[in-house]
C-alpha positions, -999 to 999 in steps of 0.1 A, spaced: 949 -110 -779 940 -82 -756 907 -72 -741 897 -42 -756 871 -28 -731 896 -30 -703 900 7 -688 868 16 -702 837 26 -680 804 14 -688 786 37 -707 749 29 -697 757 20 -662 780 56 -658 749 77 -670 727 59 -648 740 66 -614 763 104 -628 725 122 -614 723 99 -582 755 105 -573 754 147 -581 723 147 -560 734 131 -532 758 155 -530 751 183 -509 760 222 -520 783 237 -500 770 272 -510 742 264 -488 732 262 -454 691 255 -452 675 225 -444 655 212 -474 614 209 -464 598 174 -473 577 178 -502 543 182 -491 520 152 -498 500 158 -529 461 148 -525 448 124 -549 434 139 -578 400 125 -575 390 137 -534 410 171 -531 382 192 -553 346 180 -536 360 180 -503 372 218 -508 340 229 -523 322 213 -490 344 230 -461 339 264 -481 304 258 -486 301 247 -446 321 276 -440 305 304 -462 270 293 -448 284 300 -411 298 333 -420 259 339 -435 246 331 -405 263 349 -382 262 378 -405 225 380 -408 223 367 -368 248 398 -357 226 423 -382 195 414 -372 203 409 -334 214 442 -340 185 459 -356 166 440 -327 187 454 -300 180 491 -314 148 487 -323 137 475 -285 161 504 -274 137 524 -292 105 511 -283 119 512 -245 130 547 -253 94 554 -260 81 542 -231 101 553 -209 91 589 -221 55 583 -219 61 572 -181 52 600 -154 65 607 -124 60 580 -97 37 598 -79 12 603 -104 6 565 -102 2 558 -72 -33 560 -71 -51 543 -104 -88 538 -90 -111 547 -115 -142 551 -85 -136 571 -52 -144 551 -18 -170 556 11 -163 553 45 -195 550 73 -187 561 103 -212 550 135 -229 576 158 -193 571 179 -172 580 148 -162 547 145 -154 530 113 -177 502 105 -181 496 71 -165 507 35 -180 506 -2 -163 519 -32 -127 513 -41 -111 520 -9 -77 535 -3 -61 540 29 -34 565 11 1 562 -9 26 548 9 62 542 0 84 506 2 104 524 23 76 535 51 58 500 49 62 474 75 94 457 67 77 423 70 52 436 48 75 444 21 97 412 24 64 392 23 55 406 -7 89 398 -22 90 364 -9 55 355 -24 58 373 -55 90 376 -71 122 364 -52 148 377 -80 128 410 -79 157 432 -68 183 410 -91 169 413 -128 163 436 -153 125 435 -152 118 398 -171 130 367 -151 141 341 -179 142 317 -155 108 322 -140 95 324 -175 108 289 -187 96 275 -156 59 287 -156 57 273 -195 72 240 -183 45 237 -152 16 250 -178 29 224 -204 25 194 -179 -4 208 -166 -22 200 -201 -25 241 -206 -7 259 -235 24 277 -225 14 312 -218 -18 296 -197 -22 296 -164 15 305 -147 27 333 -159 60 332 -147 59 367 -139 79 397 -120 71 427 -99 76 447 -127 54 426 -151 24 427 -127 28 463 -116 30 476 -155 -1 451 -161 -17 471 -134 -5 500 -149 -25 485 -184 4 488 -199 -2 531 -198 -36 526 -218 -61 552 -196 -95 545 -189 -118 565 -211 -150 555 -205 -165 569 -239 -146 539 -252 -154 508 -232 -190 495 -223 -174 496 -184 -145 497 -162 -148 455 -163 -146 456 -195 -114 478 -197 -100 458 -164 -96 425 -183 -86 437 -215 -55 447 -197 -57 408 -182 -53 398 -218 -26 369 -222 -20 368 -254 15 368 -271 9 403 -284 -2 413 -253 33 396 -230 57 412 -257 43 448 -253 44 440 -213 76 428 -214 89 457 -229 68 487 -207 85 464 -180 119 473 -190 114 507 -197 101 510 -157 133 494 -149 148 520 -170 124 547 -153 122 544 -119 145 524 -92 136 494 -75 120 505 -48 100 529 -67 81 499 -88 76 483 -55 55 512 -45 34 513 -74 30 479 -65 17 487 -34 -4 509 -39 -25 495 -70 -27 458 -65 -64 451 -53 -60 432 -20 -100 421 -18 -126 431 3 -129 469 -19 -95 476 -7 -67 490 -35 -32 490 -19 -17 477 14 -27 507 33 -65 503 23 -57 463 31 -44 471 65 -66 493 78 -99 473 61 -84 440 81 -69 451 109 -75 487 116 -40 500 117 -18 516 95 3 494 67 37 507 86 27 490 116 14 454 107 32 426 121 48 395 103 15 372 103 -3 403 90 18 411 64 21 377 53 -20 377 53 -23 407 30 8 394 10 -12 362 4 -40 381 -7 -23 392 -41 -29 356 -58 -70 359 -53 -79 387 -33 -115 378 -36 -114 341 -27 -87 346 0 -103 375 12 -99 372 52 -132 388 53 -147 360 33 -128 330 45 -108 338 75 -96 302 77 -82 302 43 -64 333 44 -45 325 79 -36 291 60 -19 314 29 -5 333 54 13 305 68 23 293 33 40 330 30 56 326 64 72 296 57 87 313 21 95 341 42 117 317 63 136 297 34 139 330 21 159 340 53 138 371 58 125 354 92 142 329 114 128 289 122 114 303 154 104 333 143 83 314 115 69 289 138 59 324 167 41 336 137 21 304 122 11 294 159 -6 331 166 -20 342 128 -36 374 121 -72 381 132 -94 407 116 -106 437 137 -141 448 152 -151 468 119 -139 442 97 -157 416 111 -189 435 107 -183 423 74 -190 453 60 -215 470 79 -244 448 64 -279 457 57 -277 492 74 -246 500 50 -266 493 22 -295 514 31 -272 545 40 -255 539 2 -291 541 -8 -302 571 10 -276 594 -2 -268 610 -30 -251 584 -63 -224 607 -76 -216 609 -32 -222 568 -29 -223 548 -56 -209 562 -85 -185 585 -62 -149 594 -82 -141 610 -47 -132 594 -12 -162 607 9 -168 600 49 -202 598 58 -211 596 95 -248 577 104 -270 569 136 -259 531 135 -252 517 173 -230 493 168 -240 482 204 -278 479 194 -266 464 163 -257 433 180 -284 432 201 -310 426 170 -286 403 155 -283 379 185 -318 382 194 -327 368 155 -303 341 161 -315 334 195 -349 328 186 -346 311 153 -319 287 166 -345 278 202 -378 283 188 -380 279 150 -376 242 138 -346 232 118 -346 238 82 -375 266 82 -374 290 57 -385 316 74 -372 349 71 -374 377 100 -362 415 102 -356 439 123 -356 475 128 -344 495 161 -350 537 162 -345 567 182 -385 583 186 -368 610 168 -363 585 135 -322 581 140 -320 541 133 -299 522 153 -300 488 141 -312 470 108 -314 434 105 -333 428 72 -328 389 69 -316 356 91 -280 362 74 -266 395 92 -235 392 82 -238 403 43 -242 431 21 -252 437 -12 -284 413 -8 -325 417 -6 -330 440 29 -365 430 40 -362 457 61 -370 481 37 -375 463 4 -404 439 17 -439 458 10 -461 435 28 -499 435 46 -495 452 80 -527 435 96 -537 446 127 -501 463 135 -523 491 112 -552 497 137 -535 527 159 -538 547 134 -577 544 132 -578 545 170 -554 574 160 -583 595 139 -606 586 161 -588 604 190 -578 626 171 -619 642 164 -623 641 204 -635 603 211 -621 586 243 -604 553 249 -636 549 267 -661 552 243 -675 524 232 -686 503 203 -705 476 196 -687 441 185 -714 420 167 -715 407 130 -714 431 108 -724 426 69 -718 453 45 -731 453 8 -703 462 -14 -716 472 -50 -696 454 -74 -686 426 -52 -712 419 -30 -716 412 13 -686 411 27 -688 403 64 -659 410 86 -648 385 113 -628 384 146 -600 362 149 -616 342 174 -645 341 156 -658 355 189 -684 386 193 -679 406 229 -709 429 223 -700 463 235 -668 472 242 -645 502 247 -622 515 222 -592 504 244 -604 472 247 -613 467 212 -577 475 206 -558 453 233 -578 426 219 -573 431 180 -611 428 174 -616 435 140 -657 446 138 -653 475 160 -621 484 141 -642 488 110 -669 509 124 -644 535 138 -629 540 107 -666 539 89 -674 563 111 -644 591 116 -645 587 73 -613 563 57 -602 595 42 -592 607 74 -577 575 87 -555 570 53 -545 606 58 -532 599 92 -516 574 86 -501 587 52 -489 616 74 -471 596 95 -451 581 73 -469 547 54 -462 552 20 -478 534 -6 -513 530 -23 -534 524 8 -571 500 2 -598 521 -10 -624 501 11 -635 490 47 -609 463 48 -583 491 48 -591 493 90 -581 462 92 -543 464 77 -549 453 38 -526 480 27 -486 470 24 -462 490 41 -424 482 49 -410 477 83 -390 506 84 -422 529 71 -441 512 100 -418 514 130 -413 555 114 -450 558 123 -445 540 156 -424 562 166 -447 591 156 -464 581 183 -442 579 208 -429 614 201 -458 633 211 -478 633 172 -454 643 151 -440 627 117 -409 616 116 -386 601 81 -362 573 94 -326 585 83 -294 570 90 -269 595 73 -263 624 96 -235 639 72 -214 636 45 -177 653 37 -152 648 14 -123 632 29 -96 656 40 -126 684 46 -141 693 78 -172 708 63 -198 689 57 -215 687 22 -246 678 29 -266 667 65 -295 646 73 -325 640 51 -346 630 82 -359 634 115 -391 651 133 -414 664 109 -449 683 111 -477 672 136 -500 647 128 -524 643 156 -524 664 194 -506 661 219 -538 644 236 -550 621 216 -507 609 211 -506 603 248 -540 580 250 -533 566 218 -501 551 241 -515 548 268 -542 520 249 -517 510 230 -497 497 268 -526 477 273 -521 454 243 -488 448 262 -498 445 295 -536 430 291 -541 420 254 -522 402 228 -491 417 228 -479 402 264 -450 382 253 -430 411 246 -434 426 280 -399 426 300 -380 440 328 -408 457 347 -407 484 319 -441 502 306 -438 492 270 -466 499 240 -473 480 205 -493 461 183 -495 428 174 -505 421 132 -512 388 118 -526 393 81 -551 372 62 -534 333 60 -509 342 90 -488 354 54 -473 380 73 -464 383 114 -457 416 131 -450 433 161 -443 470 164 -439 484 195 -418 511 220 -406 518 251 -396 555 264 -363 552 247 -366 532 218 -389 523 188 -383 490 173 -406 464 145 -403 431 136 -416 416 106 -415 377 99 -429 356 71 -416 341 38 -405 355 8 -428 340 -15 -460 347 8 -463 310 22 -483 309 51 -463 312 84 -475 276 105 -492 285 140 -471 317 141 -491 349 148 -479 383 155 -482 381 188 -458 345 191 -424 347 175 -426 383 165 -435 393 198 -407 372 212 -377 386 191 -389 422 200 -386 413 236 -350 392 231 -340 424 209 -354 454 233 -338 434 268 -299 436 252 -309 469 237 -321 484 271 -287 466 289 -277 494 314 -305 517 305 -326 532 336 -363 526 336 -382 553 322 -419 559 322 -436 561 290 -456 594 281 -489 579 281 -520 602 294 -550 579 310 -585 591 300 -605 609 325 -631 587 340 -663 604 349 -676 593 383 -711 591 392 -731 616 411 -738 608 450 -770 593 450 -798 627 459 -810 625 495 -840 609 504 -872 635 501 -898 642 525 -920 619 534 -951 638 518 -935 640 486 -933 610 462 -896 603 455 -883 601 419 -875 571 406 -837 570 404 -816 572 366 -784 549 362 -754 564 355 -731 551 327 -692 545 342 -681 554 304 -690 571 276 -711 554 249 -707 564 215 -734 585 207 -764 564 186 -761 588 161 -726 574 153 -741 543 149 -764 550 128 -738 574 105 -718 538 104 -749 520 89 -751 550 63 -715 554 53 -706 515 50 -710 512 14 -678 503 -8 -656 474 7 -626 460 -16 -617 425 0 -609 416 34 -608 387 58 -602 381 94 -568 398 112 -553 397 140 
């Protein structure tokens, strides 16, 4: 039997492998490479993790779409804005000078500066024409990058909110972090004028442009840039300059310069420049003029940035720190002091105080007399005062023709701006009042020789009952002679001179030479209860000395705008009309010598000199003065306190009389010896005695012959009629 299914292929198995076998067959036809079949993500993950990258993605594109646009609109919008400003900005030299108040400059009687008020500047200068140590100084100090950015320091920024954030202040407190260009467009306030209608004052407007508020540092960042825009480099430097306030009134480095060291900003030398540089962090507080000390320490600060800086060398840095600035002559003055003040004060206010102008005004001020007062305070209050007194003293030093030379009107000297006793002090003049009875007297024809009777003297006062006058000794020396009287300050006979030449006369002499103020109605008013101030009374003074004549203490001998040669106005003061005669001046001096050189005021005398005063100690020893002159000079002294406490065992005579003389010896240094115009009274001699008559004729009986001049009974009695109406009193001195 044969097997069918031999020969015969399987049919299943055939059909199963036919495909495998055509596939694995390659087509000739063709000569690419087949690509794998890419890897098909699973169903599930492919469609969320698609939706997430385009999401991710389409939120990026948003971003930087919106970031692009806006940074964009931001860009051309602060174009804009920095377009605007930079068309409001003037010309560089319009801005160099921003003081809203002119300055004054006093000149002494050499034409020597001395003193400054106002908002000084010393003129524009340029970055260029400064003292290259001046100008690196300020760079060092300020703003190292200055000449590298574009007007805003990032990094400075960042850093100043990172020291005010761990300083416990918020970030825009304190450090500002800011550049040359920041400060100088803040001192520009940010090209807001002043207009006064619209502020209460120019403080007001000043720290409104100090504002730090965020506002306030985006609109300054932006002026910045538009200066950067504006003007070069060096040009903002200038501006810089010439408007920062470098204390002591001075605006600008030139003002700085020549208020600290008298010279020009172009020539100040590396410790100099680093001073003034220092200055610009708080002019007021580092002030050299306020606390030398602490500005050469600044300086040295500023030396040493100048030197890691490389603008100086190591040795150059240490040259400089061992030998630091020091101020001038002038600026050591500080400021001219109490006679500064009183010039400001004489003059005109739109000229001085209120001046939108630079004016120069020349004075009578002796810088060498000055000192002479000032040491001779010290002198006395540091030997002869105890420690801790509160006693205050002041001084006044004058040409006869009533140019002042000196003021001292307190213990401090060196200050300005503060109560002058010298001429703000009305106070009792006590005896230092009497000349100018003796002065009426002399005036109607009496003689230093006439002579008066010093006993106790009541007088009934309607209204307020006896009032009896008393010596300072408490001690009655019968009849005396005027000059006498007056050398010893008696206080009786003072009253019935003036009782009996009329107190209407005597208040008009002395009104006329010069004592202002509401003078005592009564009898006391011989004895010094009116108040004068020291200047009025060493005015008068030297009324005497000249002769008669009235004089009005000045100090300002011109004034001129800076730049002109004319003056606009001259002196307000010197010899006026005549008061008493020549006569009666000269014995008036001549008694008054005797106080000096017999009488009370002989601790002033010095030198061999002929010297003449008075000596005024006022009810309670409240008030000490003496007032008194040589041929050359007039000078008062006034000491006491400022609330009217009684002055312990002082008298005007002691301490007064000793400053005068401590005062008048350094005042008189190299000054020959001049005799004073004094005129001695004529003394009428006796007659020879007759000769003897005849022996047949009875001889008269012989008549004494008075050596002086009694005043006439009749004057007596005219005192006991015209004493009447006393207001107050008590004893003097």
């Amino acid at each position: 039997m044969s097997d069918s299914r031999k020969g015969r292929k399987p049919l299943v198995a055939e059909r199963r492998y036919a495909s495998q076998r055509t596939k694995a067959v390659p087509k000739k036809t063709t000569s690419k490479k087949t690509k794998a079949p890419k890897r098909k993500a699973s169903p599930r993950k492919a469609p969320s993790r698609n939706i997430f990258v385009r999401l991710f993605r389409w939120i990026l594109r948003l971003i930087w779409i919106i970031t692009w646009r806006v940074t964009a609109v931001a860009c051309v919008g602060l174009a804009l804005i920095v377009g605007y400003y930079w068309t409001t900005l003037p010309d560089v030299t319009a801005l160099l000078d921003g003081r809203a108040r002119g300055s004054v400059t006093l000149m002494d009687r050499e034409d020597t500066v001395y003193a400054w008020r106002g908002d000084q500047f010393g003129g524009a200068v340029r970055a260029e024409t400064v003292s290259p140590a001046l100008k690196n100084a300020v760079v060092a100090t300020e703003d190292k990058r200055f000449f590298r950015h574009f007007g805003l320091s990032p990094r400075g920024i960042a850093s100043a909110v990172r020291i005010n954030l761990n300083e416990g202040r918020g970030p825009l407190s304190g450090h500002g972090g800011s550049t040359i260009t920041q400060q100088t467009a803040k001192l520009l306030c940010l090209g807001d004028e002043y207009v006064a209608s619209e502020w209460k004052n120019e403080a007001a407007y000043v720290a409104d442009c100090r504002r730090g508020s965020l506002q306030r540092k985006a609109k300054e960042a932006v002026y910045a840039m538009a200066m950067e825009a504006k003007y070069s480099k060096n040009e903002i430097l200038s501006i810089y300059l010439n408007r920062a306030y470098m204390g002591g009134g001075a605006y600008g480095a030139e003002a700085a310069a020549q208020r600290y060291f008298g010279k020009s900003a172009s020539a100040v030398s590396p410790a100099e420049g680093a001073m003034i540089a220092g200055l610009l962090t708080a002019p007021s507080r580092l002030a050299p003029t306020s606390d030398l000390e602490r500005s050469q320490s600044r300086a040295a600060t500023v030396l040493r940035l100048m030197g890691e800086q490389d603008y100086l060398s190591s040795a150059e840095v240490a040259q400089w720190q061992q030998n630091p600035a020091t101020l001038s002559t002038a600026a050591r003055r500080k400021a001219g002091g109490y006679f500064a003040d009183w010039v400001m004060s004489t003059g005109p206010e739109f000229f001085t105080r209120n001046t939108t102008e630079d004016v120069i005004i020349r004075t009578t001020l002796d810088q060498r007399l000055q000192r002479a007062a000032e040491e001779a305070l010290d002198e006395v209050f540091k030997t002869k005062v105890r420690e801790g007194s509160k006693a205050q003293a002041a001084i006044v030093v004058m040409s006869a023709d009533g140019a002042v030379r000196a003021m001292v009107g307190g213990r401090e000297s060196r200050v300005s701006g503060v109560f002058n006793r010298a001429i703000q002090a009305e106070r009792q003049t006590g005896s230092a009042f009497k000349p100018f009875v003796y002065a009426a007297a002399l005036e109607l024809g009496y003689s230093p020789l006439d002579t008066v009777d010093d006993a106790p003297l009541t007088l009934d006062i309607p209204g307020s009952g006896p009032w009896s006058p008393r010596n300072y000794t408490n001690n009655y020396k019968g009849r005396v002679t005027l000059v006498e009287a007056l050398k010893d300050s008696l206080n009786i006979p003072a009253v019935k001179v003036s009782e009996s030449v009329g107190r209407d006369l005597v208040r008009r002499v002395a009104t006329d030479f010069g004592i202002d103020g509401d003078m005592a109605d009564g009898p006391a008013l011989a004895l010094g209860a009116s108040e004068s101030t020291l200047l009025d009374m060493t005015g008068a003074y030297a009324g005497i000395l000249n002769g008669g004549s009235s004089v009005t203490p000045y100090g300002l001998v011109d004034l001129r705008l800076k730049g002109d040669q004319e003056p606009l106005m001259g002196t307000g003061g010197g010899i006026r009309e005549r008061v008493i005669n020549d006569k009666a001046a000269g014995e008036l001096i001549w008694m008054m010598e005797k106080v000096v050189s017999e009488g009370t005021g002989g601790r002033a005398q010095f030198g061999g000199r002929e010297i003449a005063g008075k000596t005024g100690t006022t009810q309670a020893a409240r008030d000490a003065w003496f007032i008194g002159f040589t041929a050359d000079y007039v000078a008062g002294v006034w000491m006491g306190y400022d609330d009217n406490t009684p002055l312990s065992g002082v008298t005007g005579g002691g301490l007064p009389a000793e400053i005068w003389r401590e005062t008048m010896v350094r005042v008189h240094e190299g000054v020959p010896v001049k005799p004073l115009p004094m005129i001695a009274p004529i003394v009428v001699a006796a007659p020879e005695p007759a000769p003897a008559p005849a022996p047949q004729q009875q001889a008269p009986a012989p008549q004494p012959q008075p050596q002086q001049r009694e005043v006439p009974r009749t004057t007596e009695g005219l005192i006991e009629m015209l004493v009447r109406e006393v207001l107050g009193g008590g004893r003097d001195r």
